[in-house]
C-alpha positions in Angstrom: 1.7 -5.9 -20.0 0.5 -2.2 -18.9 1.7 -1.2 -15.4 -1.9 -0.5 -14.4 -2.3 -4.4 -15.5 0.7 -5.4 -13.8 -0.7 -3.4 -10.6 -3.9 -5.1 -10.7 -2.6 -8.6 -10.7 -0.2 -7.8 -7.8 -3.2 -6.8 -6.0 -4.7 -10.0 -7.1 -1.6 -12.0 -5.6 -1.1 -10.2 -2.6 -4.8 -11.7 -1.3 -2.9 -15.5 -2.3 -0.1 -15.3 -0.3 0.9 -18.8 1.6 1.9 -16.7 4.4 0.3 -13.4 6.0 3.0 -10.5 6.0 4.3 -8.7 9.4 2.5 -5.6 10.3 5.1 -3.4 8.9 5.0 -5.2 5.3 0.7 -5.0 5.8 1.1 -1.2 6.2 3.8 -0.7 3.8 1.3 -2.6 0.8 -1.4 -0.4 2.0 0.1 2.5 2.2 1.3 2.1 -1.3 -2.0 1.0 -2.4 -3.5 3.7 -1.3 -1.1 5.9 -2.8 -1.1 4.1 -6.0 -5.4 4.2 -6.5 -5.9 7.9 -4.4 -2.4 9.8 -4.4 -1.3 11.6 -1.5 -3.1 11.4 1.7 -4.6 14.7 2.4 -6.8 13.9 5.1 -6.5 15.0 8.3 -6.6 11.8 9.9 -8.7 9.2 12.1 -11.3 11.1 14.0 -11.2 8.2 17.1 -7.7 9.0 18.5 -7.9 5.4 20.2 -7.9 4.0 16.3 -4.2 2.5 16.7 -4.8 0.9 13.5 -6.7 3.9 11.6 -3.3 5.9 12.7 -1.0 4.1 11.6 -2.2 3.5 8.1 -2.8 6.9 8.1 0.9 7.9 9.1 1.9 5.4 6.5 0.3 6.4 4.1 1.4 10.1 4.6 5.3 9.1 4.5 4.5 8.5 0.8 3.0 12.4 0.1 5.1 12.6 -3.4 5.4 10.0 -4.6 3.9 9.4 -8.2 0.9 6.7 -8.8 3.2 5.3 -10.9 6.1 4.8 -8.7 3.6 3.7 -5.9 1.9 1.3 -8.4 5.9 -0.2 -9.1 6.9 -1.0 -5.8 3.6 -2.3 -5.0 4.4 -4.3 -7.1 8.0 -5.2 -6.3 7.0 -5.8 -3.1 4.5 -8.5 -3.9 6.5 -10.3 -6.1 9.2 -10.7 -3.0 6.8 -11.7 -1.0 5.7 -14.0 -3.5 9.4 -15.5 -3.9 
């Protein structure tokens, strides 16, 4: 299977999971998500300052500026299947 296929059914399971990750593991899948579909994050960030949430997806996904679709797309995946166990 294609790592783009591979990607898409981790995405699939990740919505199946019998229990809902911690806040850091939700931000960590997003993050690498976002960096797997949209590559780095080059926006300036949330325009409400009271956003908690907006901010810290957006830092998260920032720590990830360089890191290849690809590599995103694998420990996406990775991460998923743990969670999966």
């Amino acid at each position: 299977m294609e790592l783009t296929e591979l990607f898409q059914q981790a995405v699939a399971n990740s919505k199946t999971l019998s229990e809902k990750p911690d806040n850091e593991i939700l931000l960590k899948l997003y993050s690498l998500f976002k960096q797997a579909t949209e590559g780095d994050n080059n926006e300036s960030g949330p325009s409400n300052a009271f956003d908690f949430v907006a901010k810290f997806k957006h830092e998260a996904w920032i720590k990830l500026k360089g890191l290849s679709k690809e590599e995103a797309m694998q420990q996406y995946i990775d991460l998923v299947t743990k969670l999966k166990g």
